[in-house]
Kinemage of the C-alpha trace (Angstrom):
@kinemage 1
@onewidth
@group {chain A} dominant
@subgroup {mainchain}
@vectorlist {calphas} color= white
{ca unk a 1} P 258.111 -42.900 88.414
{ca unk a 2} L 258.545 -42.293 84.841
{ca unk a 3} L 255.425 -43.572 82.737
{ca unk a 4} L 255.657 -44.698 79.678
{ca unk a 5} L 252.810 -44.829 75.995
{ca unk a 6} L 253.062 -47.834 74.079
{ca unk a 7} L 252.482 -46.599 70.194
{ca unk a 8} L 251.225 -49.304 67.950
{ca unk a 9} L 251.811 -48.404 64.637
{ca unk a 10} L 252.873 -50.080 61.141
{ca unk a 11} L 255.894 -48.201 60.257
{ca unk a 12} L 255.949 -48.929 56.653
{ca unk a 13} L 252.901 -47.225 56.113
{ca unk a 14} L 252.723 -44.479 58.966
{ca unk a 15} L 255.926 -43.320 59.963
{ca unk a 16} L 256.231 -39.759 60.037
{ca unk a 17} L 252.942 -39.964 61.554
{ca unk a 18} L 254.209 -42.248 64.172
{ca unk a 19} L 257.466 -40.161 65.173
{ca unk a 20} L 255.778 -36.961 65.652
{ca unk a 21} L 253.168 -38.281 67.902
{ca unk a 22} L 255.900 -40.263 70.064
{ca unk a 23} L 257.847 -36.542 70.070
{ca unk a 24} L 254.350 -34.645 71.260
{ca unk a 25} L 254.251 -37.425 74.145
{ca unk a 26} L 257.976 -36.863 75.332
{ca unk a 27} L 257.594 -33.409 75.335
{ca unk a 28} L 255.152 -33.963 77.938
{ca unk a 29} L 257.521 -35.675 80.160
{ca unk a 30} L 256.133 -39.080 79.199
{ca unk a 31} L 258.201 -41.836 77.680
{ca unk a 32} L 257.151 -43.313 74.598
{ca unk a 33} L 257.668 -46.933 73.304
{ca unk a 34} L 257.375 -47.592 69.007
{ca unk a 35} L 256.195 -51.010 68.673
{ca unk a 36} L 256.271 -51.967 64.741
{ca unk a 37} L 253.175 -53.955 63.541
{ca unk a 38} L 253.911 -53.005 60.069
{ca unk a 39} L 253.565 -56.175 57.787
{ca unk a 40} L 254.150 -55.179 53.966
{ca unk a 41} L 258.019 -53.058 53.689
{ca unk a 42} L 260.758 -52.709 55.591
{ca unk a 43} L 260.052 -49.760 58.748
{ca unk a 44} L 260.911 -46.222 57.539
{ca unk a 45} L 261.809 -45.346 61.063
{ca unk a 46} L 263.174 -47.161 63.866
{ca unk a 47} L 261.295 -48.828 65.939
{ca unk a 48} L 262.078 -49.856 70.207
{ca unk a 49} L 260.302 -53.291 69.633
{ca unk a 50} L 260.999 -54.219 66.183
{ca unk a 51} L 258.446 -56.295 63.582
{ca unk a 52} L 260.618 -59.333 64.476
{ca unk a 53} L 260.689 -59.062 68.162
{ca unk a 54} L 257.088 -58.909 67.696
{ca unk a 55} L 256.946 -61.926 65.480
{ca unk a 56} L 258.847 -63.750 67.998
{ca unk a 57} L 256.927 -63.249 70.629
{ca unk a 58} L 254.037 -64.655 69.206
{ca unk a 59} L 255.736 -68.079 70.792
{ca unk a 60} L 255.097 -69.726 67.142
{ca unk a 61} L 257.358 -71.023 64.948
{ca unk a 62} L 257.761 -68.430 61.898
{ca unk a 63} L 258.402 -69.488 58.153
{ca unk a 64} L 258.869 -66.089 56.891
{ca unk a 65} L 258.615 -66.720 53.610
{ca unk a 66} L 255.549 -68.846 53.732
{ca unk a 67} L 253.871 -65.660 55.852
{ca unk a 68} L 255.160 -63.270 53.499
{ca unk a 69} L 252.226 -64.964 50.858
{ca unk a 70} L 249.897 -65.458 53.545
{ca unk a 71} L 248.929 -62.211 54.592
{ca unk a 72} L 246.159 -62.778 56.639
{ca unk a 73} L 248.121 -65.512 58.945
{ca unk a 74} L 250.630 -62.888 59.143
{ca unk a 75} L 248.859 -60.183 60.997
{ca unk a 76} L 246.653 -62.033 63.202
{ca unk a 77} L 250.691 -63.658 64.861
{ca unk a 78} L 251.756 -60.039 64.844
{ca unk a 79} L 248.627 -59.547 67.137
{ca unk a 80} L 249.397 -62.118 69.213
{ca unk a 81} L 252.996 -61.382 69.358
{ca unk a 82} L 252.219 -57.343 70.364
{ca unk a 83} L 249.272 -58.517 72.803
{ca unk a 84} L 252.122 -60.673 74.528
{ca unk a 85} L 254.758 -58.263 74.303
{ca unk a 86} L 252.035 -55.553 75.709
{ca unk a 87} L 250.723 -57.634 78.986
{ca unk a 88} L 255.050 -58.030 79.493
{ca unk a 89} L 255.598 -54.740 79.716
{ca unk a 90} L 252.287 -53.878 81.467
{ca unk a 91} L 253.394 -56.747 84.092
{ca unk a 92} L 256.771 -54.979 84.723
{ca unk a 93} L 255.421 -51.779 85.103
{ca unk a 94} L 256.630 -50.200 81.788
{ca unk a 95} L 253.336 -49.536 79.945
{ca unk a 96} L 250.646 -47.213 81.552
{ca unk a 97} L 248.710 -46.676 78.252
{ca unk a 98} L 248.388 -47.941 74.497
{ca unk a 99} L 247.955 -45.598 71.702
{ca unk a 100} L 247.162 -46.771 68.499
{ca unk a 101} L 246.702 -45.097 64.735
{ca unk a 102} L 245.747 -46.361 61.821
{ca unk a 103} L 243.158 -47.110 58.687
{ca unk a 104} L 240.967 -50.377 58.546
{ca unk a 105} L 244.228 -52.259 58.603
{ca unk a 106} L 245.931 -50.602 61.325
{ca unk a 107} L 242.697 -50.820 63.440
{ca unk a 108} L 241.285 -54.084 63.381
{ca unk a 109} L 245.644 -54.811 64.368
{ca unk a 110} L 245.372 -52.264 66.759
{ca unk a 111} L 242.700 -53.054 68.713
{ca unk a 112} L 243.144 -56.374 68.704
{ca unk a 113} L 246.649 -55.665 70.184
{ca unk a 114} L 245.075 -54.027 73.242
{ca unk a 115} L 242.355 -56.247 74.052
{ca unk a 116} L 244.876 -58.375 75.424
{ca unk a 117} L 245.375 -55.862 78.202
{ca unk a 118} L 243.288 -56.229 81.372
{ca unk a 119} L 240.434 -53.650 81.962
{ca unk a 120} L 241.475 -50.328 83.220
{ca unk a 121} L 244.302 -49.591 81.228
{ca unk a 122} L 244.275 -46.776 79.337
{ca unk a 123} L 243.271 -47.482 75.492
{ca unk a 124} L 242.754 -45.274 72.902
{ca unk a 125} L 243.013 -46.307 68.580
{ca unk a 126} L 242.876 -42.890 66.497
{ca unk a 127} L 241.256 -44.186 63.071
{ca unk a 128} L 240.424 -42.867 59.942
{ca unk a 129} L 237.576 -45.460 59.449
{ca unk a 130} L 236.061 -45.426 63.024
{ca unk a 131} L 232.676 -44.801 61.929
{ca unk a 132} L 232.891 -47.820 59.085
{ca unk a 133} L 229.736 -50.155 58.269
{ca unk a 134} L 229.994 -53.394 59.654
{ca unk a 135} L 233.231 -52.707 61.411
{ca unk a 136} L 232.845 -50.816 64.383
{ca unk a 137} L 231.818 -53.358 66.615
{ca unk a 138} L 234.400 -55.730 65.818
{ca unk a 139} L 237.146 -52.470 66.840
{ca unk a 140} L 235.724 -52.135 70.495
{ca unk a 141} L 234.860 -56.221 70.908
{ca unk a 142} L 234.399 -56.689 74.639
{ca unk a 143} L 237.266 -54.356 75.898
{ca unk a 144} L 237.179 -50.662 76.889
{ca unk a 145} L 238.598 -48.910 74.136
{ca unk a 146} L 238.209 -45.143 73.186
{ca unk a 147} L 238.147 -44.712 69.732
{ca unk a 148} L 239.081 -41.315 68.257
{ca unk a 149} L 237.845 -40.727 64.282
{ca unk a 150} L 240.364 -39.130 62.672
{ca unk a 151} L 238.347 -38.003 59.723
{ca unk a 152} L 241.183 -37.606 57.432
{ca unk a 153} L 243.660 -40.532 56.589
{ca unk a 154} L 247.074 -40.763 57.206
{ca unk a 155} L 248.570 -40.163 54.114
{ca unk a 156} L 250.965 -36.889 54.739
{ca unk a 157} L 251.982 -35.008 57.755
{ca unk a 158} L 250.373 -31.847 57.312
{ca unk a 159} L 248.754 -29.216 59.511
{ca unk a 160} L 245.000 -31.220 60.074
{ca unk a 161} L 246.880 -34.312 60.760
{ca unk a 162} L 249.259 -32.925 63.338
{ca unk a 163} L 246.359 -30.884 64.676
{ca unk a 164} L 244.447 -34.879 65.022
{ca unk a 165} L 247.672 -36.465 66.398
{ca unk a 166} L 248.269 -33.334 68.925
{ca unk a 167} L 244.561 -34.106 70.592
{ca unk a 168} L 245.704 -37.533 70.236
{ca unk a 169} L 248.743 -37.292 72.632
{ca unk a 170} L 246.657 -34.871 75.409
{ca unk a 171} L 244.001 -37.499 75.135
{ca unk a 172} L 246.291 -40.447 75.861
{ca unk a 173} L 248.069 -38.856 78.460
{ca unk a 174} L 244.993 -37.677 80.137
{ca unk a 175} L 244.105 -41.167 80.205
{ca unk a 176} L 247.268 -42.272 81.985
{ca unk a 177} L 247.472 -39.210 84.118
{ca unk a 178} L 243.957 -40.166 85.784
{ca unk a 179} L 244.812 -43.391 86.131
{ca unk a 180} L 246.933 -43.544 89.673
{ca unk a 181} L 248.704 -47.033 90.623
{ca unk a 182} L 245.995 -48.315 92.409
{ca unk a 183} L 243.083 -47.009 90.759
{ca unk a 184} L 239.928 -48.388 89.241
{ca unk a 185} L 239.845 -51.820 89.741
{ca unk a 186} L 241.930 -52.507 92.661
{ca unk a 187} L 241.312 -49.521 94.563
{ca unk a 188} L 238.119 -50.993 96.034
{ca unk a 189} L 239.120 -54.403 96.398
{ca unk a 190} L 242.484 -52.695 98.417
{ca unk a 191} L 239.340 -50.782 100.496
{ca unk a 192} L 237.844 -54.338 101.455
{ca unk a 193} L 235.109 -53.881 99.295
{ca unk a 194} L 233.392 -57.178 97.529
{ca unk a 195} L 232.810 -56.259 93.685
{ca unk a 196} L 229.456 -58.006 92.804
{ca unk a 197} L 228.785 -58.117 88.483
{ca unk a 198} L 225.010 -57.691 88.089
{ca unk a 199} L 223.342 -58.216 84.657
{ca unk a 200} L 220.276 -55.653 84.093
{ca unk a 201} L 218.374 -54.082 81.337
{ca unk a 202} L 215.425 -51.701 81.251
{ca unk a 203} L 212.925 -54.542 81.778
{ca unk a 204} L 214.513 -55.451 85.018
{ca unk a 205} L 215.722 -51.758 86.276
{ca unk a 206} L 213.595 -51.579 89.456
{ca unk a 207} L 214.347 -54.297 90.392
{ca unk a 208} L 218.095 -53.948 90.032
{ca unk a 209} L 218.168 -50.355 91.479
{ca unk a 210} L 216.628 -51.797 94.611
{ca unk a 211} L 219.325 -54.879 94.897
{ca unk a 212} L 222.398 -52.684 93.638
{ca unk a 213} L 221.223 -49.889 96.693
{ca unk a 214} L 221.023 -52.817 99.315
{ca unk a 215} L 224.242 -53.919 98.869
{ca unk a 216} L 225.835 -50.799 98.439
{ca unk a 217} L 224.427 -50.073 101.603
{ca unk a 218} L 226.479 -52.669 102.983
{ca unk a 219} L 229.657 -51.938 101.764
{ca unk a 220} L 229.417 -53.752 98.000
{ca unk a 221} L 230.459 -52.382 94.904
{ca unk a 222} L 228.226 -53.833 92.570
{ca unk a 223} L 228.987 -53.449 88.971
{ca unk a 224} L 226.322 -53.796 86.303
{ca unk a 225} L 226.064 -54.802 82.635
{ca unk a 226} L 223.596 -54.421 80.382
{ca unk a 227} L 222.591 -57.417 79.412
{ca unk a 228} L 222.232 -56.863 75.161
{ca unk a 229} L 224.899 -59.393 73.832
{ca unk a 230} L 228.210 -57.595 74.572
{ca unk a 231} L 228.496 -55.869 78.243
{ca unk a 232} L 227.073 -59.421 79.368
{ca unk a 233} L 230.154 -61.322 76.899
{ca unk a 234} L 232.452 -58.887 78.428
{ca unk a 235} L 231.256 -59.652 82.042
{ca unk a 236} L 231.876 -63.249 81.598
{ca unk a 237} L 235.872 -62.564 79.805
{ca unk a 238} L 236.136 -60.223 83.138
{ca unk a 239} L 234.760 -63.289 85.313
{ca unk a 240} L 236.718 -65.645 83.779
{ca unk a 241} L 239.917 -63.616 82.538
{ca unk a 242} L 240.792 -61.176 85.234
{ca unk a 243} L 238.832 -62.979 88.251
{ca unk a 244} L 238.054 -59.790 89.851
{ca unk a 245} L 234.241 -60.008 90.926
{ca unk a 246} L 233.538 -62.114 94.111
{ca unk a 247} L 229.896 -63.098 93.296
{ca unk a 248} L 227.321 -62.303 90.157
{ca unk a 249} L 223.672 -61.266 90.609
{ca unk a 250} L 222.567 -62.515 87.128
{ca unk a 251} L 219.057 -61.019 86.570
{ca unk a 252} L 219.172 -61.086 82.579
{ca unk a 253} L 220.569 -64.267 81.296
{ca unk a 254} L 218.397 -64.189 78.224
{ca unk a 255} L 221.312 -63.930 76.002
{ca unk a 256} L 221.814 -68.114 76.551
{ca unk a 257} L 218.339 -69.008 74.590
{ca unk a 258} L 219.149 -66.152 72.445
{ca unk a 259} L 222.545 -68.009 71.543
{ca unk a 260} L 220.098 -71.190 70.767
{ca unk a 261} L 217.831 -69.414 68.453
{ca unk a 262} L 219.665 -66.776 66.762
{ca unk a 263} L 218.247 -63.175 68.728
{ca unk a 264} L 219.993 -60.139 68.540
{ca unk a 265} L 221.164 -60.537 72.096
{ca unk a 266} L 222.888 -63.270 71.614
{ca unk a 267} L 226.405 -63.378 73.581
{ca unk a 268} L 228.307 -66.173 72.491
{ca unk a 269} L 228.071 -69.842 73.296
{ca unk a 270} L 229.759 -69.600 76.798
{ca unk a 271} L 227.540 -67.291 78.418
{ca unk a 272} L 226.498 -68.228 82.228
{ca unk a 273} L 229.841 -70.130 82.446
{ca unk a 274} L 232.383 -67.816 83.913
{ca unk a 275} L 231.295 -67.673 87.287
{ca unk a 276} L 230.405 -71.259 87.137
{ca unk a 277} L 233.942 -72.292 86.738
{ca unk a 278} L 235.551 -69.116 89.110
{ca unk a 279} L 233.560 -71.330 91.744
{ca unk a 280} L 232.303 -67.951 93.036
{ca unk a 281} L 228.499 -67.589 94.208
{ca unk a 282} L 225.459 -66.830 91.728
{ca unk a 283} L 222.092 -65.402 91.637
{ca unk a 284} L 219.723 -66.471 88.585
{ca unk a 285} L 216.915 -64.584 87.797
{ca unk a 286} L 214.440 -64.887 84.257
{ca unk a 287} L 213.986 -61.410 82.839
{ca unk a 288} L 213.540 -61.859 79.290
{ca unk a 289} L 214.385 -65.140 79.493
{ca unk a 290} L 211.085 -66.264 77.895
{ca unk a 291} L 211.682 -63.665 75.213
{ca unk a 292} L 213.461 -63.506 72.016
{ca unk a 293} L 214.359 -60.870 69.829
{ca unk a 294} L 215.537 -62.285 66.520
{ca unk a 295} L 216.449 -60.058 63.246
{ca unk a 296} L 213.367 -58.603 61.480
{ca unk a 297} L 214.875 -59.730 58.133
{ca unk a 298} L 215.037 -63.656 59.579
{ca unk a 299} L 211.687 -64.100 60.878
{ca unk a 300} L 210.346 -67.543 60.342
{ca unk a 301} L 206.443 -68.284 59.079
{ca unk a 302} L 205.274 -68.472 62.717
{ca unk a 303} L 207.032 -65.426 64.363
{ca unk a 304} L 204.364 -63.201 62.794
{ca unk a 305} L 201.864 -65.193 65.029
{ca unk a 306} L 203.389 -64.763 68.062
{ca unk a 307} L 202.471 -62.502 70.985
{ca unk a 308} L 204.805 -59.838 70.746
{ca unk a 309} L 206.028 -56.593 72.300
{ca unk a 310} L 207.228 -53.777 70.294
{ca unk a 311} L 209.625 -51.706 72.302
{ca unk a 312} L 210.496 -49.219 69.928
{ca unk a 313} L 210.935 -48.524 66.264
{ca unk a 314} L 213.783 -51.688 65.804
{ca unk a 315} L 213.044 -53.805 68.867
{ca unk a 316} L 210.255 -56.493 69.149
{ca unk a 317} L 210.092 -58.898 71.658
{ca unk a 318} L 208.334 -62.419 70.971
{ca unk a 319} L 207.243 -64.970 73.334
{ca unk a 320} L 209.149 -68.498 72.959
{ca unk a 321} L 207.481 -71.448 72.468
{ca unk a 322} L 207.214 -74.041 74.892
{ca unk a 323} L 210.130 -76.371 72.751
{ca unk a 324} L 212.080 -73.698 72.905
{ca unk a 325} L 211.681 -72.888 76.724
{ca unk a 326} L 212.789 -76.564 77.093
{ca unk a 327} L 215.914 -76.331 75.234
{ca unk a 328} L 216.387 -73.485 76.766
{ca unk a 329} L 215.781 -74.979 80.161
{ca unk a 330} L 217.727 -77.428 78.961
{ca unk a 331} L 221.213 -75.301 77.984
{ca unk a 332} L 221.072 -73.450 81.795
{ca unk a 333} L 220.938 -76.868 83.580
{ca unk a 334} L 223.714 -78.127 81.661
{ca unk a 335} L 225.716 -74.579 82.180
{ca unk a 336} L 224.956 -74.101 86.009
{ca unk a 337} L 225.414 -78.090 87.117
{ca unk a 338} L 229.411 -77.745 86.059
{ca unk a 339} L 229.011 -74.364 88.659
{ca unk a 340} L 232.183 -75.229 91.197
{ca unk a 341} L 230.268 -72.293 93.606
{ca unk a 342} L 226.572 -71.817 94.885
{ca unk a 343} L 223.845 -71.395 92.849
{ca unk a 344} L 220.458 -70.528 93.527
{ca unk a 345} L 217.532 -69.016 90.743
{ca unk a 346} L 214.600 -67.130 92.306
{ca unk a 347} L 211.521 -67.506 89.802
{ca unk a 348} L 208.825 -64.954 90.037
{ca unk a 349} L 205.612 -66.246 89.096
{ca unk a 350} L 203.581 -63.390 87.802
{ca unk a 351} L 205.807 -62.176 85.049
{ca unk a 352} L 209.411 -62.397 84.136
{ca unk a 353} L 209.977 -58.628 83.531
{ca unk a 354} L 208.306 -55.145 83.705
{ca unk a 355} L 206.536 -56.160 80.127
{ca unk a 356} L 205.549 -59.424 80.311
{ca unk a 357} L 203.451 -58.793 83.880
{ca unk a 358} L 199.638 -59.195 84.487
{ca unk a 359} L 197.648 -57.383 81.986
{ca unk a 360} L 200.428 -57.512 79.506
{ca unk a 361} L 199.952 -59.296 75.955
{ca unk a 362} L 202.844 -61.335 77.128
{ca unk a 363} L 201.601 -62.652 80.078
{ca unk a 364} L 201.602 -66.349 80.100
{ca unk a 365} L 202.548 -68.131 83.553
{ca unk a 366} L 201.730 -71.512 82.384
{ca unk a 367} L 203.728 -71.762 79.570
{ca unk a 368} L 206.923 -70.098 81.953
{ca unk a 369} L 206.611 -72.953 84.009
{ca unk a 370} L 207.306 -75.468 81.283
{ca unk a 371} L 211.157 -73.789 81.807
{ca unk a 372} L 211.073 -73.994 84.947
{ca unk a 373} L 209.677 -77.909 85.492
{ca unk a 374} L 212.276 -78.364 82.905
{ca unk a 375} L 215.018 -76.857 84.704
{ca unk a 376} L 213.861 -78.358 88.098
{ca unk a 377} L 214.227 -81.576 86.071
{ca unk a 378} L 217.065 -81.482 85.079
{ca unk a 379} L 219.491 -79.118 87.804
{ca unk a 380} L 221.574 -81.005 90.202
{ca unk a 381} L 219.974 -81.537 93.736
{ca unk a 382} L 221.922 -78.754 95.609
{ca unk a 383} L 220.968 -75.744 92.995
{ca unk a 384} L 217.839 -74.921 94.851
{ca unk a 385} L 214.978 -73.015 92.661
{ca unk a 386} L 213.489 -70.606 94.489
{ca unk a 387} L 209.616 -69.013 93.650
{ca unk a 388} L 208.561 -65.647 94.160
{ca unk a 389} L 204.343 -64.760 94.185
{ca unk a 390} L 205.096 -61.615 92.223
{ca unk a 391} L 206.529 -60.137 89.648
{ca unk a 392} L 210.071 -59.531 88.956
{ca unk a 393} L 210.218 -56.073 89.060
{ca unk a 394} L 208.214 -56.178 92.454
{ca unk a 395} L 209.948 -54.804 95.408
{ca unk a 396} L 209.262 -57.591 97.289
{ca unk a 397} L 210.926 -59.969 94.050
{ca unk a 398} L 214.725 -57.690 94.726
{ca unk a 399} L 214.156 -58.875 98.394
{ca unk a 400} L 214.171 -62.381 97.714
{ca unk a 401} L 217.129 -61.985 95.529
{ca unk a 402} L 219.156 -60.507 98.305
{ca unk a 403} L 217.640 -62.655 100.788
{ca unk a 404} L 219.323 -65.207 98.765
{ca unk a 405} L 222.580 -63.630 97.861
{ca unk a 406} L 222.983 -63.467 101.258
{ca unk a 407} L 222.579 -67.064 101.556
{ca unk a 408} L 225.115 -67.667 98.844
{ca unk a 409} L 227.673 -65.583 100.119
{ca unk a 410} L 227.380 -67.387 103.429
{ca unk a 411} L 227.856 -70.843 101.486
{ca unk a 412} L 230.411 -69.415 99.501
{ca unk a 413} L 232.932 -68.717 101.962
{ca unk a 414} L 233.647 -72.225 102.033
{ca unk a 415} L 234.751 -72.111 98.539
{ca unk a 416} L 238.059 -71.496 97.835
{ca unk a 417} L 238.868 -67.937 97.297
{ca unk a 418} L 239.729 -67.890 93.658
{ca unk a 419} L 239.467 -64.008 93.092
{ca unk a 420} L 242.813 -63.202 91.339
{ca unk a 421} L 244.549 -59.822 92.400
{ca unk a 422} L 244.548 -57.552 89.387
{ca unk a 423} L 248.063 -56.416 87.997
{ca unk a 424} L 248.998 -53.063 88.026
């Protein structure tokens, strides 16, 4: 089968550009498809799915000339119109990868463009302003996009341009080549393997070496993110999005209080929903959950008197108060109670994580059971809490968790199976 490379372009401003990568792609044997995100003139080369067809496919209704002073209204339906037209073709099999070139413009549209495509689809935005301050982060979002810097900006077609555009097209198509009908995420699904999403970070990595082995043991795939405000977003858009994890181990859920109180690992106000609503079965562990790591720069008066934990040169971790373990405590029972699956949060008692343990600065017990007499408080009846005489990253800690995950999986398969089969 013939397999075609969606090229996102604007073709008032990148043309040439445009045409001689789509002719580098055909003469690979590949079929390449122009879509026109170009906002300003009129194209200076045809395009196969023109500006308009884009437009319309936004679904909205389109004053053109009210757009035409609205710029910024203007691109963001253009995104939605190529995100839709992208997932159409990707539906009926006529895009197997999305290439993408452009300046700050061109990427932020880009991008955006293919994060409406599920995960596993080949992805790559060639930009001459990859490496910008303050922008990066909103290129890559939550979806898995390679992101080639062009250096040089597309401003001619000479020989260091055509030299970026030819690694461009080898890069793309080794992207799609590699990527066989049913690989990645359905392959082991089609295998009859259960895909388990597992939250982790360093603080809980013995712990989450021993569970991931377990299960792999017994046939899981188990699929981790690390758990710093982005993977752990992306999880939940995966989760709730593609539906193609049949139960979550969630060890590092610290990102909810950080949400509450403005940390750096904050991941957005829905985190710990996804699975909730999926109805499929979750673990809940505390690491870090009694720690906060807000900017240096927004430190209030009392931070400074906090135990802390410096974990390296732009990381310190500080010990919540006991208000804020109740709000927090607070926020997770509200979260987990809408959960449509089985629930059930193992609480070690002697340390929430490989820093906070005894002889640590951070050690504090007592005030780590005022979140958990909270939560108790206030989950419903049938989310069972769970304590564990050790610390979390004790060996004997990862068996309770899959002591438990075994118990949830056994409840769950009551619940209706609402894993979603992933499109090729």
């Amino acid at each position: 089968m013939e397999k075609t490379v969606v090229i996102v372009s604007t073709l008032d401003t990148k043309a040439q550009e445009t045409k001689y990568l789509k002719g580098q792609i055909e003469k690979k044997g590949y079929k390449a498809l122009i879509m026109d995100i170009g906002t300003k003139d009129s194209p200076n080369i045809s395009a196969d799915i023109t500006r308009e067809e884009v437009l319309a496919a936004s679904g909205k209704e389109i004053d053109t000339e009210k757009l035409s002073q609205n710029r910024p209204q203007l691109m963001q339906l253009m995104v939605e119109g190529a995100g839709n037209k992208s997932k159409e073709l990707y539906a009926l099999k006529k895009l197997h990868g999305i290439i993408g070139i452009g300046g700050a413009t061109g990427t932020i549209m880009g991008t955006g463009v293919m994060k409406a495509l599920p995960f596993g689809v080949p992805k790559l935005m060639v930009s001459s302003v990859a490496a910008a301050r303050g922008l990066t982060s909103r290129y890559f979002g939550t979806a898995d996009i390679a992101i080639m810097h062009s250096v040089i900006d597309f401003t001619s077609l000479n020989d260091l341009m055509r030299d970026v555009l030819d690694r461009a097209a080898g890069s793309i198509l080794g992207m799609v080549e590699m990527k066989e009908a049913d690989a990645a995420v359905g392959a082991g699904r089609k295998q009859g393997k259960m895909l388990v999403a597992m939250t982790l970070l360093n603080m809980c990595e013995k712990c989450a070496t021993h569970v991931r082995r377990r299960l792999e043991q017994e046939g899981y795939q188990v699929i981790g993110f690390s758990a710093t405000g982005v993977a752990d977003m992306a999880m939940e858009e995966l989760i709730g999005k593609e539906g193609i994890f049949n139960a979550v181990i969630d060890l590092a859920p610290g990102a909810v209080g950080e949400e509450l109180i403005g940390g750096t690992r904050a991941a957005g106000p829905h985190r710990l929903e996804a699975a909730g609503k999926a109805g499929i079965p979750q673990i809940i562990a505390p690491c870090l959950v009694n720690l906060m790591t807000p900017p240096k720069s927004k430190y209030k008066p009392d931070y400074y008197s906090r135990k802390r934990y410096d974990l390296d040169a732009l990381r310190t971790f500080l010990r919540l108060s006991p208000d804020e373990l109740v709000m927090v405590a607070e926020t997770f029972a509200g979260k987990l109670n809408q959960a449509r699956g089985p629930v059930k949060i193992i609480i070690p008692t002697r340390g929430w994580s490989g820093i906070d343990g005894e002889g640590s600065v951070l050690y504090d017990p007592e005030t780590d059971r005022i979140f958990v007499e909270e939560l108790r408080k206030r989950l419903r009846p049938d989310i069972e809490i769970r304590e564990v005489e050790a610390n979390l990253e004790e060996p004997v800690f990862a068996e309770k968790v899959l002591e438990a995950f075994k118990d949830v999986m056994k409840a769950g398969e009551n619940v209706e199976n609402r894993i979603q089969t992933v499109s090729k």
